[in-house]
C-alpha positions in Angstrom: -44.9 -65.0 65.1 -47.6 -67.5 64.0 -49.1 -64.6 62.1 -45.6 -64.1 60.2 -46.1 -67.7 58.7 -49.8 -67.9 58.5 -49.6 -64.8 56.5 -46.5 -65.6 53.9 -48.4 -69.4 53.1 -52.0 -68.1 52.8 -50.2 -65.0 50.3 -47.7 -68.0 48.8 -51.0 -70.5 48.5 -52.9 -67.5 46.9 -50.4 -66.4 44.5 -49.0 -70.0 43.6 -52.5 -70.6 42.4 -52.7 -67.8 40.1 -49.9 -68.8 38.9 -50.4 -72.5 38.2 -53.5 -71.2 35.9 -51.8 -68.6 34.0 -48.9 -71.6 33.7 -51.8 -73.9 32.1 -53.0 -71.5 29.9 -49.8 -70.5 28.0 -48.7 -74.2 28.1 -52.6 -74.7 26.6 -51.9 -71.8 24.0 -48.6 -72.8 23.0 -50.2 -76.5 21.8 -52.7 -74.8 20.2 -50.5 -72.4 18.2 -52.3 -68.7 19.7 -51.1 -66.2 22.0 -48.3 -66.4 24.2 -48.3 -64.9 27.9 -44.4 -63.2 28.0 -41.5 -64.7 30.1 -41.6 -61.5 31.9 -45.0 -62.0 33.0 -44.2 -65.3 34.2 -41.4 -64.0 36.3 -43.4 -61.2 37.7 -45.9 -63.6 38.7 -43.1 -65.6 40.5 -41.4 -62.5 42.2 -45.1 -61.8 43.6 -45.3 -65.2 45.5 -46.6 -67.6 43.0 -42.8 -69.0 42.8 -43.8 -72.7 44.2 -46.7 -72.4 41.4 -44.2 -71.7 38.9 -41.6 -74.7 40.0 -44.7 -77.3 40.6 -46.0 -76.0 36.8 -43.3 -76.2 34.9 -42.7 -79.5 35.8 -46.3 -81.0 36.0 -47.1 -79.3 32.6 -43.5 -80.4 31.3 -43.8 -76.3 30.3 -40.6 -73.4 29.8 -38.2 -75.8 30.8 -35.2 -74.1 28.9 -32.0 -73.6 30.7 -31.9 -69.8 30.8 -35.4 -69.8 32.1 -35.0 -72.0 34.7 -32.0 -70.4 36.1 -34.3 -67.4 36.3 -37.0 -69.4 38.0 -34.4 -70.9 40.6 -32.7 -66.9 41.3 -36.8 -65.9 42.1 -37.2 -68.8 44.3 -33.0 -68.5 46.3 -34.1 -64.6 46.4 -37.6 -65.4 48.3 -35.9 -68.0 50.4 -33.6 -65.3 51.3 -35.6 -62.8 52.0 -38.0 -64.9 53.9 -34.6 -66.0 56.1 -33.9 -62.3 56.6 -37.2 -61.4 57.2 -37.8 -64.3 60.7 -34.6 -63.5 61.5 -34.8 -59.1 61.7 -38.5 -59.3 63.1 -38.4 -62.3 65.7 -34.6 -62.8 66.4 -33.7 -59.3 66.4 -36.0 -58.2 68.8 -34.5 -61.3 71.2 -30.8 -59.9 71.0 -32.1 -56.1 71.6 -33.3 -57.2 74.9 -30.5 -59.3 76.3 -27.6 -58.1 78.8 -23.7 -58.2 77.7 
């Protein structure tokens, strides 16, 4: 069970930095006038893990803070919440009702 948890923050941790940089750098390019990196990308990069990157950036850099993108952001981070909720509960409480007597 530790390893459950240990696992999802070290891949969060991991991802959430990536994601901060590649956050810096578009809000860095978007001053300057030069390349944008696409919404999408910034999504995928959320979907992956990096969603608690995404939410600390986009405040900290004051960066894509557009309603219809941050309804996005908040749907990536309800859907990983979720699925994290479903995921404990299928692998550590599921096995605990398998095993008990009615």
């Amino acid at each position: 069970m530790i390893n459950f948890f240990l696992y999802t923050g070290l891949w969060l941790i991991a991802w959430s930095a990536i994601t901060v940089v590649i956050y810096y750098r578009d809000k860095k390019n978007a001053k300057e006038g030069r390349w944008r990196i696409e919404e999408f990308r910034l999504h995928a990069l959320a979907l992956f893990g990096g969603w608690p990157g995404a939410y600390i950036s986009q405040r900290v850099f004051k960066h894509k803070l557009k309603h219809k993108f941050q309804k996005e952001t908040k749907a990536i981070i309800v859907a990983w919440v979720l699925g994290l909720i479903s995921a404990w509960y299928f692998i550590f409480v599921g096995d605990a009702v398998k095993g008990m007597v009615y």
